[in-house]
C-alpha positions as CSV (number, residue, x, y, z in Angstrom):
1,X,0.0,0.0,0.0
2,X,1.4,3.4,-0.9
3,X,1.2,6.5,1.5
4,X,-0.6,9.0,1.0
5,X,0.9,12.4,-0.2
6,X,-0.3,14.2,3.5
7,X,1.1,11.4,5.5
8,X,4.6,11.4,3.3
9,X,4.8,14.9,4.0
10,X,4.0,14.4,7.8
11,X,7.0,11.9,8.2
12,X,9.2,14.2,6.1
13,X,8.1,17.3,8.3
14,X,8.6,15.1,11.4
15,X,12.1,14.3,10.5
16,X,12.9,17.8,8.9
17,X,11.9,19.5,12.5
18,X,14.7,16.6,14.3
19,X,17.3,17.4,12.0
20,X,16.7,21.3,12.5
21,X,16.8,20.8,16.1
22,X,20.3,18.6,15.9
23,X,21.8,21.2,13.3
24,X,21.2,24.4,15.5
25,X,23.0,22.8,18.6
26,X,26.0,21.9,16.8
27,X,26.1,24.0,13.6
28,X,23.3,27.0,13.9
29,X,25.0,28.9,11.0
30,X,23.5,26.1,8.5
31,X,20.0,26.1,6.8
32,X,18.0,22.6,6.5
33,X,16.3,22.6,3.1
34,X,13.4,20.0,2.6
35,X,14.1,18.3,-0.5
36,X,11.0,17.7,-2.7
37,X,10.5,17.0,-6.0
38,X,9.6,19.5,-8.8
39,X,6.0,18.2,-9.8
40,X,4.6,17.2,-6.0
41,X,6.1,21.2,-5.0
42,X,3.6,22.4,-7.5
43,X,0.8,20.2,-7.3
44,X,0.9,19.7,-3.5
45,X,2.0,22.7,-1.7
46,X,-0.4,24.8,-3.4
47,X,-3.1,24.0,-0.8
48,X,-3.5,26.2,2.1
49,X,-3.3,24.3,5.2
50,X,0.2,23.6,3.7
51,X,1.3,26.9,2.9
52,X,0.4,27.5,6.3
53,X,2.3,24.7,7.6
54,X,5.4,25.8,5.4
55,X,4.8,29.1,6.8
56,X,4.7,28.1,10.7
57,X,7.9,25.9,10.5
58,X,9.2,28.3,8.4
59,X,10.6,25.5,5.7
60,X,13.0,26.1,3.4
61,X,12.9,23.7,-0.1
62,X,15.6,22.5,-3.1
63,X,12.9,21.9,-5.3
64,X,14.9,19.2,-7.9
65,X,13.7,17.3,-11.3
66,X,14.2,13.2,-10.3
67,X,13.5,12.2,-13.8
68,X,17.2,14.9,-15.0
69,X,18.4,14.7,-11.8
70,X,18.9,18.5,-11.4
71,X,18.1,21.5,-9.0
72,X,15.1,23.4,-10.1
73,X,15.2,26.3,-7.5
74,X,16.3,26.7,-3.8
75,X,13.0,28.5,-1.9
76,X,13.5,30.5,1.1
C-alpha cells in the first residue's frame, strides 16, 4: 500500500523538524532545506493548510527534477 501524499509529508516534516533541532545545537550557522520534487512542490504545496504549515515551520525547499536529476530552484 502506498502512502498517502499528506502522511509522506508528515513523516518528512517530522524528521525535517529533528534534523533542524540537531543542526542548531552543533552547527546553527546552517540552513536545512526540505528536498521535494519539482511536480509534487507544484501540485501539492499549493493548498493552504500547507502553505500554512510551510509558513509556521518556516521551511525552506531544493525543489529538484528526479526524472534529470537536477536543481530546479532553492526556496527561502
Amino acid at each position: 500500500m502506498q502512502a498517502s501524499a499528506i502522511s509522506t509529508f508528515h513523516t518528512a516534516l517530522g524528521l525535517f523538524l529533528n534534523y533542524q533541532e540537531a543542526l542548531e545545537l552543533d552547527q546553527p550557522e546552517r540552513t536545512l532545506y526540505l528536498a521535494v520534487p519539482n511536480q509534487a512542490y507544484k501540485n501539492f504545496f499549493e493548498k493552504r493548510f500547507l502553505q500554512r504549515m510551510v509558513s509556521k515551520y518556516q521551511l525552506k525547499f531544493l525543489i529538484y527534477d528526479p526524472k534529470n536529476e537536477v536543481i530546479v530552484e532553492w526556496e527561502k
